[in-house]
N, CA, C and O atoms as CSV, one atom per row, in Angstrom:
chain,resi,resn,atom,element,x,y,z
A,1,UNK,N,N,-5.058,-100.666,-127.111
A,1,UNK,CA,C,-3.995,-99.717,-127.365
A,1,UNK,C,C,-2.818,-100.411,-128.045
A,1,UNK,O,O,-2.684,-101.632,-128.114
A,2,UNK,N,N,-1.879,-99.392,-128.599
A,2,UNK,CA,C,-1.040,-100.363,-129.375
A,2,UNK,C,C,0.656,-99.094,-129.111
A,2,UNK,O,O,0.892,-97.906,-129.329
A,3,UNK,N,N,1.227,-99.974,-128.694
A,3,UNK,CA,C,3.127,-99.085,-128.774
A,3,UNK,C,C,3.354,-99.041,-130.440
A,3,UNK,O,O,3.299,-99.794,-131.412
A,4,UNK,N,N,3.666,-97.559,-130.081
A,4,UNK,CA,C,4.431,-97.551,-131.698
A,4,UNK,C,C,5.871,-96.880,-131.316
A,4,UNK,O,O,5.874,-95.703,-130.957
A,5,UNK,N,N,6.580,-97.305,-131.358
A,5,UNK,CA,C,8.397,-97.522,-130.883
A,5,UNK,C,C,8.951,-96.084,-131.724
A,5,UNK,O,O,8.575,-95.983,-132.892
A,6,UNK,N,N,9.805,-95.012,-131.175
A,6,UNK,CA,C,9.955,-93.656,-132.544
A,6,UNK,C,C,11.504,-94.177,-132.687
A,6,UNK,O,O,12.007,-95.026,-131.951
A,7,UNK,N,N,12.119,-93.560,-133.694
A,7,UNK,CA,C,13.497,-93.439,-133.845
A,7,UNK,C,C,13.715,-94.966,-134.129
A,7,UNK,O,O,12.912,-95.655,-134.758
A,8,UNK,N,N,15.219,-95.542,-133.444
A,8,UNK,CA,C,15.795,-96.622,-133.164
A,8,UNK,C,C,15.033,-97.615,-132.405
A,8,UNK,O,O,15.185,-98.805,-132.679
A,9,UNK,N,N,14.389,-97.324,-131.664
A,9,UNK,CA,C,13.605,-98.194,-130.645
A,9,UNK,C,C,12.863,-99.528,-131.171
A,9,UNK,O,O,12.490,-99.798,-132.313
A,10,UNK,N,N,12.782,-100.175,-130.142
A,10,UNK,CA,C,12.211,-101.696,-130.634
A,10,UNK,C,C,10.944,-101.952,-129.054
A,10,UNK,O,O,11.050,-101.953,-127.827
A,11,UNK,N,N,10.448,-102.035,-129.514
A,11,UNK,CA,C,9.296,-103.098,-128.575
A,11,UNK,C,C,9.541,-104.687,-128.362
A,11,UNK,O,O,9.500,-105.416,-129.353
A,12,UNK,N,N,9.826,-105.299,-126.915
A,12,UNK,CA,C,9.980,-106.557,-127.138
A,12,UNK,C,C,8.733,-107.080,-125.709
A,12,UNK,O,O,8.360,-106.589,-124.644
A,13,UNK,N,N,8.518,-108.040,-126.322
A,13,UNK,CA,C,7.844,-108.888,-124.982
A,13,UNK,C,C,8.623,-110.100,-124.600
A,13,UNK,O,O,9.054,-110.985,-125.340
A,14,UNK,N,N,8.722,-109.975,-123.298
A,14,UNK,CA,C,9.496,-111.315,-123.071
A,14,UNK,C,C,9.259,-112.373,-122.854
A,14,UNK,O,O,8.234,-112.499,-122.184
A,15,UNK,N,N,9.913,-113.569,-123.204
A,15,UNK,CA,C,9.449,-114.683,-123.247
A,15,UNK,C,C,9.447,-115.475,-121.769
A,15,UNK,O,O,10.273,-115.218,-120.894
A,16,UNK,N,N,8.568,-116.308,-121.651
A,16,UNK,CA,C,8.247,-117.004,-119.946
A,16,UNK,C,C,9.512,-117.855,-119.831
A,16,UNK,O,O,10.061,-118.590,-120.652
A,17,UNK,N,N,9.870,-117.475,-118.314
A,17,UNK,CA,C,10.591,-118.424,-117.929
A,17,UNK,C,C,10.103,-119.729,-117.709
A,17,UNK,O,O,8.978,-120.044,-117.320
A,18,UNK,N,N,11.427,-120.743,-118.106
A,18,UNK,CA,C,10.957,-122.401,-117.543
A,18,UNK,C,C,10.904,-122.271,-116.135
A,18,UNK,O,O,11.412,-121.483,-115.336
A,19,UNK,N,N,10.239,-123.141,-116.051
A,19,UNK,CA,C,10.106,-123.781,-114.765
A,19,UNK,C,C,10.834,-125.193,-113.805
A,19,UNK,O,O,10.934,-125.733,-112.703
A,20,UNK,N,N,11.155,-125.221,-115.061
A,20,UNK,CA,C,12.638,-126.698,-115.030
A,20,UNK,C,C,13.496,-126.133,-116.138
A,20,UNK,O,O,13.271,-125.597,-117.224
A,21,UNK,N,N,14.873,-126.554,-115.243
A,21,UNK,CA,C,15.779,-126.727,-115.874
A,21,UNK,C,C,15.873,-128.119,-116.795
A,21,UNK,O,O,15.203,-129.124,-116.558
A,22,UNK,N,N,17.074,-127.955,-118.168
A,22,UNK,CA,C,17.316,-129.071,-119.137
A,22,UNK,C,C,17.413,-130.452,-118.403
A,22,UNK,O,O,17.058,-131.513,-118.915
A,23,UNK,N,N,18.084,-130.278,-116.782
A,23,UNK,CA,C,18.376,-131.261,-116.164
A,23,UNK,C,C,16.936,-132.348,-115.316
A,23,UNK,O,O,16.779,-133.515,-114.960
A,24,UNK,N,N,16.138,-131.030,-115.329
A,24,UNK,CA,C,15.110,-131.446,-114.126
A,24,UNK,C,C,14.804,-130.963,-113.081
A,24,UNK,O,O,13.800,-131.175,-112.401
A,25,UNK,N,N,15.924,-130.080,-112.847
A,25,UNK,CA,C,15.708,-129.462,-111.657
A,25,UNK,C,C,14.764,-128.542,-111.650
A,25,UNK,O,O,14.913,-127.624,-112.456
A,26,UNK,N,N,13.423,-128.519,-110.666
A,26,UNK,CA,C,12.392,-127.091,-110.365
A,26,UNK,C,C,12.971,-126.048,-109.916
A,26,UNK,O,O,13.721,-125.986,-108.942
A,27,UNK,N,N,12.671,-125.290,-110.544
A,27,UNK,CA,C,13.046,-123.853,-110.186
A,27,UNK,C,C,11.768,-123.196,-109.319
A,27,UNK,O,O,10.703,-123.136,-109.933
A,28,UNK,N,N,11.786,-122.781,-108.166
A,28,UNK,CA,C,11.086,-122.231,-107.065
A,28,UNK,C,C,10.393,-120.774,-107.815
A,28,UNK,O,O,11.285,-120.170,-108.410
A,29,UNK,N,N,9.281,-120.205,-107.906
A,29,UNK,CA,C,8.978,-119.083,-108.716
A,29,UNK,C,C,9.977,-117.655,-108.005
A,29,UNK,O,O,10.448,-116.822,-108.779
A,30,UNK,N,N,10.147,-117.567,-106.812
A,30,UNK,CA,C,11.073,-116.201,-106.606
A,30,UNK,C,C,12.793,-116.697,-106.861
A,30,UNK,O,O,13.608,-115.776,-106.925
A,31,UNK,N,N,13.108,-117.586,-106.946
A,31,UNK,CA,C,14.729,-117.931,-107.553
A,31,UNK,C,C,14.602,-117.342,-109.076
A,31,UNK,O,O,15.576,-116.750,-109.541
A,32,UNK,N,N,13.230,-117.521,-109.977
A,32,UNK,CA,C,13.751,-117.428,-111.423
A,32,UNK,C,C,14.468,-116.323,-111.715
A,32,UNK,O,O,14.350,-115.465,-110.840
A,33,UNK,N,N,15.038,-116.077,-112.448
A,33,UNK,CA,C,15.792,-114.827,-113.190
A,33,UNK,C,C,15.048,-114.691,-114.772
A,33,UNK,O,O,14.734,-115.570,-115.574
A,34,UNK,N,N,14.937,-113.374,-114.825
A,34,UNK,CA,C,13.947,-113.226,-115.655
A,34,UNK,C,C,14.702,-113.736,-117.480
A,34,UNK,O,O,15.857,-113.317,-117.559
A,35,UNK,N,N,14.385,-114.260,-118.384
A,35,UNK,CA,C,15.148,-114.935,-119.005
A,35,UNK,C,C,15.329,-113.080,-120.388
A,35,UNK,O,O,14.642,-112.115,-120.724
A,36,UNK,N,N,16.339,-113.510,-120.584
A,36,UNK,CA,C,16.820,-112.150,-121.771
A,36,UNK,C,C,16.418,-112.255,-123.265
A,36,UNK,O,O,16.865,-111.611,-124.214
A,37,UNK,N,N,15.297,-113.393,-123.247
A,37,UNK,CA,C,14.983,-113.651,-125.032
A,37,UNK,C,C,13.887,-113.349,-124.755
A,37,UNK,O,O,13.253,-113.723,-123.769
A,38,UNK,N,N,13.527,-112.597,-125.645
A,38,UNK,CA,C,12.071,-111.556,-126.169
A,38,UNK,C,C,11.686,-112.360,-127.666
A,38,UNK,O,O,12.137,-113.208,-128.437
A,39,UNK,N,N,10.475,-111.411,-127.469
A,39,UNK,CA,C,9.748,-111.627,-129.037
A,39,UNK,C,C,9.616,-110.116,-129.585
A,39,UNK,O,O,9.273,-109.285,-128.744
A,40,UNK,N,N,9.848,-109.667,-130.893
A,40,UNK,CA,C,10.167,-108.389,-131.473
A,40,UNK,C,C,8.758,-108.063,-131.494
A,40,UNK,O,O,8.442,-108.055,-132.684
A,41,UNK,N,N,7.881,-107.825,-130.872
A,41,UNK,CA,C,6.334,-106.740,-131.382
A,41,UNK,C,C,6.067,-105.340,-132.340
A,41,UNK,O,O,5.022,-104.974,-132.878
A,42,UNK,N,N,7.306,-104.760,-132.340
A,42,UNK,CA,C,6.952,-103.282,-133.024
A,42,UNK,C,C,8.464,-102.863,-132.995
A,42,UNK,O,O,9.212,-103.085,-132.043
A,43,UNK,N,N,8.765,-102.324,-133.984
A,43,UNK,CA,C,10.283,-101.542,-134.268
A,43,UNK,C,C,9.798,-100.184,-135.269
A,43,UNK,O,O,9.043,-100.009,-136.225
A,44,UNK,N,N,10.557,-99.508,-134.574
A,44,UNK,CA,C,10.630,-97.799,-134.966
A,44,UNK,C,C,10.828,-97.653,-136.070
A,44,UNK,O,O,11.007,-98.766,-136.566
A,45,UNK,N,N,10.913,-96.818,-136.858
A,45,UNK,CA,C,11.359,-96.560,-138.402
A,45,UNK,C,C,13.260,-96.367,-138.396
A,45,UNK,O,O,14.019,-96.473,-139.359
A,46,UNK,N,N,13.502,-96.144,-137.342
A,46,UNK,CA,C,15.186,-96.410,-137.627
A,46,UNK,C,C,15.226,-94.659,-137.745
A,46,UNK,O,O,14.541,-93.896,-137.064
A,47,UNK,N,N,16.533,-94.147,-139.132
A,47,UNK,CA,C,16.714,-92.935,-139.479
A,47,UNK,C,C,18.078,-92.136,-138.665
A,47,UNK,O,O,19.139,-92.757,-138.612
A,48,UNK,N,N,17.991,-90.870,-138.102
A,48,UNK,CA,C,18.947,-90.206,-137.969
A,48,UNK,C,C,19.099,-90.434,-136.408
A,48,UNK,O,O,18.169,-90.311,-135.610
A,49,UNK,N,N,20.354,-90.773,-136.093
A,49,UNK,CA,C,20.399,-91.189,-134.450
A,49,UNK,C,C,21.637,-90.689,-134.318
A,49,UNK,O,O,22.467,-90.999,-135.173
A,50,UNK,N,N,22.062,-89.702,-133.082
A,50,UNK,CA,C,23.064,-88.832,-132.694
A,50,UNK,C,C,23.663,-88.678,-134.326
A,50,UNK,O,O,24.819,-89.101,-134.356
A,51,UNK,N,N,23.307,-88.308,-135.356
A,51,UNK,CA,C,23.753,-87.729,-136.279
A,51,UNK,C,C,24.427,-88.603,-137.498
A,51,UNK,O,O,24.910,-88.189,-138.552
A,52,UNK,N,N,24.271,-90.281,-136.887
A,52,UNK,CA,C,23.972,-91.188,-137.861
A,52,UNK,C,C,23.076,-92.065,-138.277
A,52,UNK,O,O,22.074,-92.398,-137.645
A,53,UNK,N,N,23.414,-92.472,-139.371
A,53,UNK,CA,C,21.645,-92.954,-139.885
A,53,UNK,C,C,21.922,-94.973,-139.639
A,53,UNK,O,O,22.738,-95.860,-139.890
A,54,UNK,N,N,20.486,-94.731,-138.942
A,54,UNK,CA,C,20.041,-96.158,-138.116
A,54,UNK,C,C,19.557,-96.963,-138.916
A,54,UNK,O,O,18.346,-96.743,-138.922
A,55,UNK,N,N,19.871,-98.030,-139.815
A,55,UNK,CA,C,19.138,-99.065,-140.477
A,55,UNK,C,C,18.754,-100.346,-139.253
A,55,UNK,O,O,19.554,-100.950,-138.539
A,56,UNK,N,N,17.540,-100.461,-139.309
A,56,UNK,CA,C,16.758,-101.188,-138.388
A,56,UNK,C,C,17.021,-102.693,-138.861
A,56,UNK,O,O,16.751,-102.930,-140.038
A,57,UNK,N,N,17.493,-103.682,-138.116
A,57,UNK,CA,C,17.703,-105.135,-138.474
A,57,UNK,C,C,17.061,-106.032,-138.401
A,57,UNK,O,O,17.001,-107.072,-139.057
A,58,UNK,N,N,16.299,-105.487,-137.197
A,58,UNK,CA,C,14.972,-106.951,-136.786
A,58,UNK,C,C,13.676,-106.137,-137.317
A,58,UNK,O,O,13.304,-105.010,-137.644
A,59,UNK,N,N,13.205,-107.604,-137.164
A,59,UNK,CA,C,11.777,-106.754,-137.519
A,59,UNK,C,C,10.658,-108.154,-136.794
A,59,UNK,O,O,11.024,-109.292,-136.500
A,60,UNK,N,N,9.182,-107.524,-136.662
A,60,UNK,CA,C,8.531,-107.919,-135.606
A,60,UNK,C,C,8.274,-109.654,-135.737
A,60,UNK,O,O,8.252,-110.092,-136.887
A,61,UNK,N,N,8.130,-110.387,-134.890
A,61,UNK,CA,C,8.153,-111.672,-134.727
A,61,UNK,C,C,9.355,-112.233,-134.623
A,61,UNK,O,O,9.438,-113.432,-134.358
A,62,UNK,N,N,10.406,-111.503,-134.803
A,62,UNK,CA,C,11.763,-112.258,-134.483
A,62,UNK,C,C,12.093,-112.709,-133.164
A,62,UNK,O,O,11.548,-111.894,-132.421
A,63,UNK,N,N,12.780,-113.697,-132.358
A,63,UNK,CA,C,13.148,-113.771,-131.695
A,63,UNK,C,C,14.300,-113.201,-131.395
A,63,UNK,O,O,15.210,-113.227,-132.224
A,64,UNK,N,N,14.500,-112.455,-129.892
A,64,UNK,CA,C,16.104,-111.926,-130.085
A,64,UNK,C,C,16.434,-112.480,-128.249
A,64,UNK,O,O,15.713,-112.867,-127.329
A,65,UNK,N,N,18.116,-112.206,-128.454
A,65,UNK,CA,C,18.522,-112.264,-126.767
A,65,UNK,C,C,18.831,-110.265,-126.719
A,65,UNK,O,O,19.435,-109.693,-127.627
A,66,UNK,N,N,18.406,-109.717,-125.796
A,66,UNK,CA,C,19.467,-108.479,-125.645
A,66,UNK,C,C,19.746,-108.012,-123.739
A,66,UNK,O,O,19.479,-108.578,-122.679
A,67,UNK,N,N,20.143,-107.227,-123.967
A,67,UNK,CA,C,21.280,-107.062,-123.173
A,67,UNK,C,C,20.441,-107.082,-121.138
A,67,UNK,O,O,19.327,-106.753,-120.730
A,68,UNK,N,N,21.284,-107.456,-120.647
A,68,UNK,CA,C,20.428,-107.891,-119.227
A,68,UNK,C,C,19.585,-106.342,-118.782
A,68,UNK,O,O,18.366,-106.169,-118.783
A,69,UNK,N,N,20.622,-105.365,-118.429
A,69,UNK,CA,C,19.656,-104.024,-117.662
A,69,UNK,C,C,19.339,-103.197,-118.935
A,69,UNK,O,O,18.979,-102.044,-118.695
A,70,UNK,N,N,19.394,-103.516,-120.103
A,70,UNK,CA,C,18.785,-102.612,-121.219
A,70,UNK,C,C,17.200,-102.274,-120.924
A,70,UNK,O,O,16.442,-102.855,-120.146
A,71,UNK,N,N,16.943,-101.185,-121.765
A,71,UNK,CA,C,15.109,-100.774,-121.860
A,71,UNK,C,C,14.580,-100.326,-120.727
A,71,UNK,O,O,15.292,-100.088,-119.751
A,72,UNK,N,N,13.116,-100.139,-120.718
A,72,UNK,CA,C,12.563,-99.556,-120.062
A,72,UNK,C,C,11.334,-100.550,-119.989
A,72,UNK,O,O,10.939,-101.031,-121.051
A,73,UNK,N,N,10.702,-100.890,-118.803
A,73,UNK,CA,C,9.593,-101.806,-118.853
A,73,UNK,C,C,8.447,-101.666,-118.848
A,73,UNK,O,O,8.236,-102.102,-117.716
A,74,UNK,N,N,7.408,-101.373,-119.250
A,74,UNK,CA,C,6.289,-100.584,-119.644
A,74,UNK,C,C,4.999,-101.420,-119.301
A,74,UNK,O,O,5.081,-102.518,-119.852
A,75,UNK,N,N,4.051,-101.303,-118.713
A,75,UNK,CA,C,2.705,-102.096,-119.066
A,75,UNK,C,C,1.495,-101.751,-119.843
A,75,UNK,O,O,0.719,-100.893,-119.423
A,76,UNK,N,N,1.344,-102.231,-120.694
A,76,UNK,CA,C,-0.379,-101.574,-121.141
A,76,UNK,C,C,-1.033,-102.975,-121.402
A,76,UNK,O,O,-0.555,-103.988,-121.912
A,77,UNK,N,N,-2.745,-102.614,-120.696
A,77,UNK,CA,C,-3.304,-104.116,-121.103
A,77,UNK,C,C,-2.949,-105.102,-120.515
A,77,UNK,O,O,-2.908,-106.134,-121.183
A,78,UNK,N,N,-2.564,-105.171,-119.074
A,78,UNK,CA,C,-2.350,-106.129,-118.046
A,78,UNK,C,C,-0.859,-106.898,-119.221
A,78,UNK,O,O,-0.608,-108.054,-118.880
A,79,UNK,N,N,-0.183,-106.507,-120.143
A,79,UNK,CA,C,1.167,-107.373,-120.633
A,79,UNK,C,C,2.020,-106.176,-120.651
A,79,UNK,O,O,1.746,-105.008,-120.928
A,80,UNK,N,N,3.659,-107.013,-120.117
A,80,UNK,CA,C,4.655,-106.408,-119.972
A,80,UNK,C,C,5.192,-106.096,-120.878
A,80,UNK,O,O,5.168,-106.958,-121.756
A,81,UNK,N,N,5.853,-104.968,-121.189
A,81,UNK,CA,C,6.677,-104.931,-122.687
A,81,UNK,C,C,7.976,-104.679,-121.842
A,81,UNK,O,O,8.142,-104.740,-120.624
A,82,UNK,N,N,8.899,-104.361,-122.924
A,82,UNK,CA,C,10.689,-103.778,-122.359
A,82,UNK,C,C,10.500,-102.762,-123.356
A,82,UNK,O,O,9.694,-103.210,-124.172
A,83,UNK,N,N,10.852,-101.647,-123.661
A,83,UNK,CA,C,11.418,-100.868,-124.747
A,83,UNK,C,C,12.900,-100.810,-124.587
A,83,UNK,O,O,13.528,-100.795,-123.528
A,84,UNK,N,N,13.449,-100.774,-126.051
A,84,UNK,CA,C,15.185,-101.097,-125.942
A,84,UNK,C,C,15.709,-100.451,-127.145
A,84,UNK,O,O,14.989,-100.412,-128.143
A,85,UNK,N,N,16.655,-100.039,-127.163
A,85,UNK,CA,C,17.184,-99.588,-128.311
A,85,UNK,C,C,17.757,-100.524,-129.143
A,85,UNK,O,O,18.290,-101.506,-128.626
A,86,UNK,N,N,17.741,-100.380,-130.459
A,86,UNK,CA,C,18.406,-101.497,-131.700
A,86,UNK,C,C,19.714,-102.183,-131.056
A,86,UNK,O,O,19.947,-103.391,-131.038
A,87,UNK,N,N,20.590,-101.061,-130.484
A,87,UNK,CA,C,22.138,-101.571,-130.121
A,87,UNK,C,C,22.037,-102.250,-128.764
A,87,UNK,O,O,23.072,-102.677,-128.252
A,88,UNK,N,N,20.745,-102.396,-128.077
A,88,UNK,CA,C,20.479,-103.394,-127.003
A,88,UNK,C,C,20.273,-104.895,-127.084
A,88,UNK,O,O,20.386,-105.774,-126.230
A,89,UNK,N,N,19.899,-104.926,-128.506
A,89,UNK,CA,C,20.021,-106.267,-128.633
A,89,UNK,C,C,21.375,-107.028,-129.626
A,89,UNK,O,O,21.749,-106.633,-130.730
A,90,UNK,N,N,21.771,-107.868,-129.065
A,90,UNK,CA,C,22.742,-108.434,-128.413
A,90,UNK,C,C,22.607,-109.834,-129.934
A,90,UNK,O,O,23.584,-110.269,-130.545
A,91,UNK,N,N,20.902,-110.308,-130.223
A,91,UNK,CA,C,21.298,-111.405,-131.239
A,91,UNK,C,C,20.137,-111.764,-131.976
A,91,UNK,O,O,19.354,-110.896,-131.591
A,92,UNK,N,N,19.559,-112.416,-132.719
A,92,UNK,CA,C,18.208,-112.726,-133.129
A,92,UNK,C,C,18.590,-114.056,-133.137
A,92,UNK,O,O,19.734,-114.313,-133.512
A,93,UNK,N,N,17.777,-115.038,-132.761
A,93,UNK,CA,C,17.512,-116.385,-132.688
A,93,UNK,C,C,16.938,-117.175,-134.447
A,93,UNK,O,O,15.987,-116.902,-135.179
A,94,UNK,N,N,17.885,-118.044,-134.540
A,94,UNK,CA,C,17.261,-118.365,-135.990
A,94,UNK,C,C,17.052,-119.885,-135.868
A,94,UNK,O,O,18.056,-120.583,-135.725
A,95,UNK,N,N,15.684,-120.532,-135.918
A,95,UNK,CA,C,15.609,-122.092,-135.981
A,95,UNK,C,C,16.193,-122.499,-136.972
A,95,UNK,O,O,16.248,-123.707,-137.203
């Protein structure tokens, strides 16, 4: 099966938390906090949103950070997605 995102919407999967911190320190698996950088899988066509028009910025394979309680969390195929709106994300990651 495959998400296809309508409107503004973006599909993200999120990326695994470490398991150590930069320092060294182990992180216990129920302490982690789930980390806020995704990978872009599928974005909507953009278009008319509350009566203005949505130009879509990311597009799929990007890395982004967005916003902590944004989206909706979805499963298909034993993998987690988030669905989020464009203005949920917060940044795209550029190496």
């Amino acid at each position: 099966m495959k998400l296809v995102p309508l409107s503004d919407r973006v599909v993200l999967k999120q990326m695994e938390a470490e398991e150590t911190t930069k320092s060294g320190i182990v992180l216990p698996g129920q302490n982690k906090e789930k980390p806020q950088q995704a990978e872009v899988v599928a974005v909507g066509p953009g278009g008319l949103v509350d009566g203005k028009e949505v130009e879509m910025k990311v597009s799929v394979g990007d890395k982004v950070i967005y916003s902590k309680y944004a989206g909706t969390e979805v499963e298909l195929d034993d993998v987690e997605y988030i669905i989020v709106r464009q203005s949920d994300i917060l940044a795209v990651i550029e190496a």
